[in-house]
VOBA-1610 file (N, C-alpha, C; in pm, whole numbers, padded with zeros to 5 digits, always signed):
BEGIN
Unk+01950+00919-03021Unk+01860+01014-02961Unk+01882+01011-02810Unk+01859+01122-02747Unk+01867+01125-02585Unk+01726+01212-02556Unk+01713+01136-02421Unk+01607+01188-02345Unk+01652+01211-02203Unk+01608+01330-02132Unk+01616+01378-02005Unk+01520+01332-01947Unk+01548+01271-01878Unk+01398+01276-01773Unk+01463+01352-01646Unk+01377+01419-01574Unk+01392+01502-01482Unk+01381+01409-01341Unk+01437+01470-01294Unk+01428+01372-01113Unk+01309+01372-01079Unk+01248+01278-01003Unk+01141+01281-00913Unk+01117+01192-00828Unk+01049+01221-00743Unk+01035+01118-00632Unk+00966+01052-00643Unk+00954+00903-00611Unk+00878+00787-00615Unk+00868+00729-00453Unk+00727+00705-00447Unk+00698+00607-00317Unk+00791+00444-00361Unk+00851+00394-00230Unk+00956+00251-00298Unk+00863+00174-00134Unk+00770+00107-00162Unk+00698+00021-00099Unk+00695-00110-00108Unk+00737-00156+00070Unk+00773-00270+00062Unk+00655-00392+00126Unk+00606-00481+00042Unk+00478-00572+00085Unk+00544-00663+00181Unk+00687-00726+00184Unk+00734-00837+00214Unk+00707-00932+00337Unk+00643-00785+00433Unk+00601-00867+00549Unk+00441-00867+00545Unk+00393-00879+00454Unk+00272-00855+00430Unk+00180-00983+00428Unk+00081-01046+00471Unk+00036-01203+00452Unk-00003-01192+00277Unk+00044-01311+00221Unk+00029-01333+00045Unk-00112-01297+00036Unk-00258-01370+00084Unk-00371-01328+00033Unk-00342-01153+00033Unk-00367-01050+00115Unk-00325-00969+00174Unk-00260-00835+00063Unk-00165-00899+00062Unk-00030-00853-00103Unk-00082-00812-00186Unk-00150-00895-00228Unk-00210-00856-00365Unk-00326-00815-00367Unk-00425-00797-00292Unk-00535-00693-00266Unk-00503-00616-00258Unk-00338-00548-00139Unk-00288-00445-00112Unk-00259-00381-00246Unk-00167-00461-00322Unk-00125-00424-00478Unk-00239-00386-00568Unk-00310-00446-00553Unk-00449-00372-00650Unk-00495-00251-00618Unk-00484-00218-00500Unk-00551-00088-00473Unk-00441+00045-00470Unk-00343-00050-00469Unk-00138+00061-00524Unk-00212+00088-00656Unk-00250+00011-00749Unk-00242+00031-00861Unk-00360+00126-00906Unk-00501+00052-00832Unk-00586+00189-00850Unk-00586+00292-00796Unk-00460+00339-00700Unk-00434+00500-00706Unk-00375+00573-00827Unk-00322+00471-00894Unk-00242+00499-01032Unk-00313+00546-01089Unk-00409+00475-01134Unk-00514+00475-01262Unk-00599+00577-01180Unk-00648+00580-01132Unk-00703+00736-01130Unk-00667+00865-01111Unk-00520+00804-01081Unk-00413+00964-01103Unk-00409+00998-01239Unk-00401+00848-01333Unk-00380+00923-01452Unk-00499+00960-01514Unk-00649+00933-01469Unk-00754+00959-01562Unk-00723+01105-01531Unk-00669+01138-01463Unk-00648+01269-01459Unk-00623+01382-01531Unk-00495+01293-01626Unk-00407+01352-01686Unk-00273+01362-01622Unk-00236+01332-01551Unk-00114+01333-01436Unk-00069+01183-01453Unk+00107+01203-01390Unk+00176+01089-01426Unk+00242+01055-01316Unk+00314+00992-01264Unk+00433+00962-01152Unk+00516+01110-01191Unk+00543+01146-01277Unk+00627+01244-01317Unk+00584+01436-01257Unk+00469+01382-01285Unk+00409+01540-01169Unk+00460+01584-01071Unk+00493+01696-01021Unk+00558+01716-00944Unk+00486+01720-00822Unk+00347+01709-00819Unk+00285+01709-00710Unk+00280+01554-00630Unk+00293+01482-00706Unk+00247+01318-00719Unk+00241+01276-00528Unk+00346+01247-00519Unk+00374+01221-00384Unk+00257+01281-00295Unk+00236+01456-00274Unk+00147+01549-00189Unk+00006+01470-00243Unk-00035+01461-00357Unk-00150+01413-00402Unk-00183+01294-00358Unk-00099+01163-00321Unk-00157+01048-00270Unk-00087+01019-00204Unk-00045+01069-00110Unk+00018+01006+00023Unk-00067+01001+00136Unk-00191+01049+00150Unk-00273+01041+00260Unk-00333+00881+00201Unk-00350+00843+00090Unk-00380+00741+00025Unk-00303+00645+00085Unk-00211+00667+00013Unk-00112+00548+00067Unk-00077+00498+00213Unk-00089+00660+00322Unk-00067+00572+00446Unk-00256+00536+00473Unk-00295+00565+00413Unk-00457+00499+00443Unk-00446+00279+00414Unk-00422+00319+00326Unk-00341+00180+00303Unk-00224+00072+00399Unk-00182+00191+00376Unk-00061+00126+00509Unk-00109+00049+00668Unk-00224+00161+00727Unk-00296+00169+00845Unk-00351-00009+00817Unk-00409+00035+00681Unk-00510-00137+00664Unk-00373-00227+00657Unk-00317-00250+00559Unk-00218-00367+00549Unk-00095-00356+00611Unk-00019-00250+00724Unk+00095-00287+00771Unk+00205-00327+00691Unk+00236-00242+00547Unk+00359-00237+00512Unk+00424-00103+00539Unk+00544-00092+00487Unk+00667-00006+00528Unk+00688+00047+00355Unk+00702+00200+00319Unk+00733+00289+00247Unk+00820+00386+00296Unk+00906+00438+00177Unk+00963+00516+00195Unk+00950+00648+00045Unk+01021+00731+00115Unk+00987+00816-00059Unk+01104+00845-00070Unk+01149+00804-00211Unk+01346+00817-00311Unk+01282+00905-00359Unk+01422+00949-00393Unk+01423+01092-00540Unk+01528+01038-00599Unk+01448+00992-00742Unk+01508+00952-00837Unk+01559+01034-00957
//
């Protein structure tokens, strides 16, 4: 069987200079942008994804001082 998946862009965010307590608070709240993207009904795969939470994400950024970029995968 084959499957297409179509290109899309993904945020590729990097914690590394991030203090460890820090990280993973940061990471929890990566993740609850997820989960309420998808109560949505929406996936990483949306084509909006990126426009929809990127004010999010650099809201995030501002607090914890990591570095993102956006690939098209």
């Amino acid at each position: 069987m084959k499957a297409r998946i179509p290109k899309h862009r993904e945020f590729v965010i990097n914690l590394e200079k991030t203090a460890e307590e820090k990280r993973e608070k940061c990471w929890a709240k990566l993740e609850a942008i997820l989960e309420d993207y998808k109560k949505d009904g929406k996936s990483v795969y949306t084509p909006s994804f990126i426009e929809d939470n990127e004010d999010k994400v650099k809201a995030l950024q501002a607090e914890y001082g990591f570095e993102y970029t956006i690939e098209l995968k």
